[in-house]
C-alpha positions in Angstrom: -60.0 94.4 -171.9 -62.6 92.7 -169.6 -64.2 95.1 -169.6 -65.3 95.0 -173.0 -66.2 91.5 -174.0 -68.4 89.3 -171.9 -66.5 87.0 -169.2 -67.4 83.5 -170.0 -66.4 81.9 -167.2 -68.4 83.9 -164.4 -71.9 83.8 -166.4 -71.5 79.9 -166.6 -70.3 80.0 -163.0 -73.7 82.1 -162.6 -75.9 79.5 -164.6 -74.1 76.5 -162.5 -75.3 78.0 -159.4 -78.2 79.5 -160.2 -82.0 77.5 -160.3 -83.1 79.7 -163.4 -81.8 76.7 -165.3 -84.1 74.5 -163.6 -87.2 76.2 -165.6 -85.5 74.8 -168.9 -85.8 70.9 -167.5 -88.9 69.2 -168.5 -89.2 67.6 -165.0 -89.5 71.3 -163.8 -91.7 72.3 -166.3 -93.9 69.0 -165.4 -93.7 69.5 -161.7 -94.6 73.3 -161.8 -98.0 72.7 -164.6 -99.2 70.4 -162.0 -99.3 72.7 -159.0 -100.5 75.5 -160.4 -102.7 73.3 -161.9 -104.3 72.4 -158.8 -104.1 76.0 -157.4 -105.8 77.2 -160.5 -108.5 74.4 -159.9 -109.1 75.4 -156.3 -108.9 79.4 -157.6 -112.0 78.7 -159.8 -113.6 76.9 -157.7 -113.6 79.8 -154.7 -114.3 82.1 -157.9 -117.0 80.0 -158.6 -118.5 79.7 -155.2 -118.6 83.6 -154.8 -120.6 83.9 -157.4 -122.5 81.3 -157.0 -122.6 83.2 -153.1 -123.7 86.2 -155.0 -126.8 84.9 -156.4 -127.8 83.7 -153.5 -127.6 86.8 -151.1 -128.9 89.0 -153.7 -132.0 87.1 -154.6 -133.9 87.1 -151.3 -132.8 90.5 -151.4 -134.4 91.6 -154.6 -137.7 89.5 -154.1 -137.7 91.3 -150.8 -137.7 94.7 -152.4 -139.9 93.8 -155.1 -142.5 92.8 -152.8 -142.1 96.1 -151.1 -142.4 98.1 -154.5 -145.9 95.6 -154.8 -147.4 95.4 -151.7 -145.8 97.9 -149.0 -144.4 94.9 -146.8 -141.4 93.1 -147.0 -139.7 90.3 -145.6 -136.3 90.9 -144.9 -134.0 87.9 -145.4 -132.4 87.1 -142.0 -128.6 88.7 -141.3 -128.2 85.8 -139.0 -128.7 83.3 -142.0 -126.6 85.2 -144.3 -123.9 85.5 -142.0 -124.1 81.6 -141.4 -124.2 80.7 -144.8 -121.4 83.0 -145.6 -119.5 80.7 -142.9 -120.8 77.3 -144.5 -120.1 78.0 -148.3 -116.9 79.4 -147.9 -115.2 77.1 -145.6 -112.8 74.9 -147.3 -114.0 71.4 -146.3 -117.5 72.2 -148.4 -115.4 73.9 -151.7 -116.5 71.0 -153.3 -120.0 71.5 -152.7 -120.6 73.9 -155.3 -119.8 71.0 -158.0 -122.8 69.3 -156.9 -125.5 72.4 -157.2 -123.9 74.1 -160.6 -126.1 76.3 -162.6 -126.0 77.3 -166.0 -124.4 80.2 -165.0 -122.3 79.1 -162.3 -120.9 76.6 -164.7 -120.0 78.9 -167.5 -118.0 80.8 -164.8 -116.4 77.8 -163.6 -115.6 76.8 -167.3 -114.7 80.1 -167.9 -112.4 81.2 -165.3 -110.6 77.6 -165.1 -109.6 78.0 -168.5 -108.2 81.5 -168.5 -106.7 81.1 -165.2 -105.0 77.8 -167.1 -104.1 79.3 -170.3 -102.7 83.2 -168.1 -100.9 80.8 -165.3 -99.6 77.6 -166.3 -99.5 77.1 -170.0 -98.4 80.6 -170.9 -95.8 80.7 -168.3 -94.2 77.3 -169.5 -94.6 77.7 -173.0 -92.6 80.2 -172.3 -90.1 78.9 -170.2 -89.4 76.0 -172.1 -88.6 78.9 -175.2 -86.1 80.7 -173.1 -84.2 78.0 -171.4 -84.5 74.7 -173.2 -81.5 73.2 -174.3 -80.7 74.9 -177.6 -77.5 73.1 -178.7 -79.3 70.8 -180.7 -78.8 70.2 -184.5 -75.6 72.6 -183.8 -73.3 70.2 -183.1 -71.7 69.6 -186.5 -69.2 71.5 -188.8 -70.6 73.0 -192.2 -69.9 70.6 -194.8 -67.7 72.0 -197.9 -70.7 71.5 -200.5 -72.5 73.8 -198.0 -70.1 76.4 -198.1 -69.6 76.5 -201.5 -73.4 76.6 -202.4 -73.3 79.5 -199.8 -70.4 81.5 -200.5 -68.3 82.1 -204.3 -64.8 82.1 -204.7 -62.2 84.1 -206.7 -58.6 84.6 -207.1 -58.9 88.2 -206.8 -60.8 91.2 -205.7 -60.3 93.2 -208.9 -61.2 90.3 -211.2 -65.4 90.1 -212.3 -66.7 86.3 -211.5 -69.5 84.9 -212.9 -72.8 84.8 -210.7 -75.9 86.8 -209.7 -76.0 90.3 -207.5 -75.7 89.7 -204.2 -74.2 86.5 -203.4 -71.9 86.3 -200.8 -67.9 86.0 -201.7 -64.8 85.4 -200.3 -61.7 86.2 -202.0 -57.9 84.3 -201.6 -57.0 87.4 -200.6 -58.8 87.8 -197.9 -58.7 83.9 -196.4 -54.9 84.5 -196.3 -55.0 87.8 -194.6 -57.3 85.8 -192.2 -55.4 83.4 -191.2 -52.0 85.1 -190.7 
């Protein structure tokens, strides 16, 4: 037979012991928007700075060929430079930096990916969280009054006998509350 119906005991034994009900408490939810908060902050702000990265290689690079398509000569921009640039953007103690020299475009992307990266990461994942394993014994902690239940359901004396009322309303019958209950 236990086979068939759900065992009670060792799902709450499961739920006591398990952490999954931690991402139902608000002080978890709290705790886990603001670090991914932060790592989405930091994400968009590399994202930002390799694009911002991008321009800047591919500029030099594309006045250089332009002025080879023009004149016949170009000026190459240094490797060297590039490579020591590469070194001095990216590093993490200048990730900051790029807040100070935003573009039009570098500041759409920022915008941009901050606020997907936001909405995909942190706000989606707790909205969702707090749906699935809030507390959800709230407002269900009362009987049905008997006004309720006769609004809800009609009563009559027996099965065979026609009652007054609409189509479709729910009925109980004697009959059947006796049968119930022995």
């Amino acid at each position: 037979m236990k086979l068939f119906r759900k065992d009670y005991q060792s799902e709450r034994d499961f739920m006591r012991q398990s952490y999954i009900r931690w991402r139902g408490q608000a002080w978890f939810l709290w705790t886990y928007g603001i670090i991914t908060t932060i790592l989405v902050i930091i994400a968009s702000l590399y994202i930002t700075t390799l694009v911002d990265f991008i321009i800047r290689v591919v500029g030099p690079y594309i006045v250089a060929m332009m002025s080879l398509i023009q004149t016949g000569v170009a000026q190459w921009p240094d490797f060297g430079d590039m490579i020591n640039m590469t070194m001095t953007v990216f590093h993490p103690k200048n990730l900051l930096t790029i807040l100070f020299r935003l573009t039009l475009v570098t500041g759409s992307v920022l915008f941009i990916s901050l606020l997907w990266l936001e909405k995909r990461y942190v706000l989606k994942i707790v909205y969702d969280w707090f749906q699935l394993y809030r507390d959800q014994t709230r407002n269900t902690n009362r009987f049905a009054e008997v006004r309720e239940v006769d609004e809800t359901y009609k009563r009559f004396l027996t099965a065979i006998r026609t009652t007054k009322g609409h189509q479709g309303n729910q009925c109980c019958t004697l009959r059947a509350i006796l049968l119930s209950s022995l």
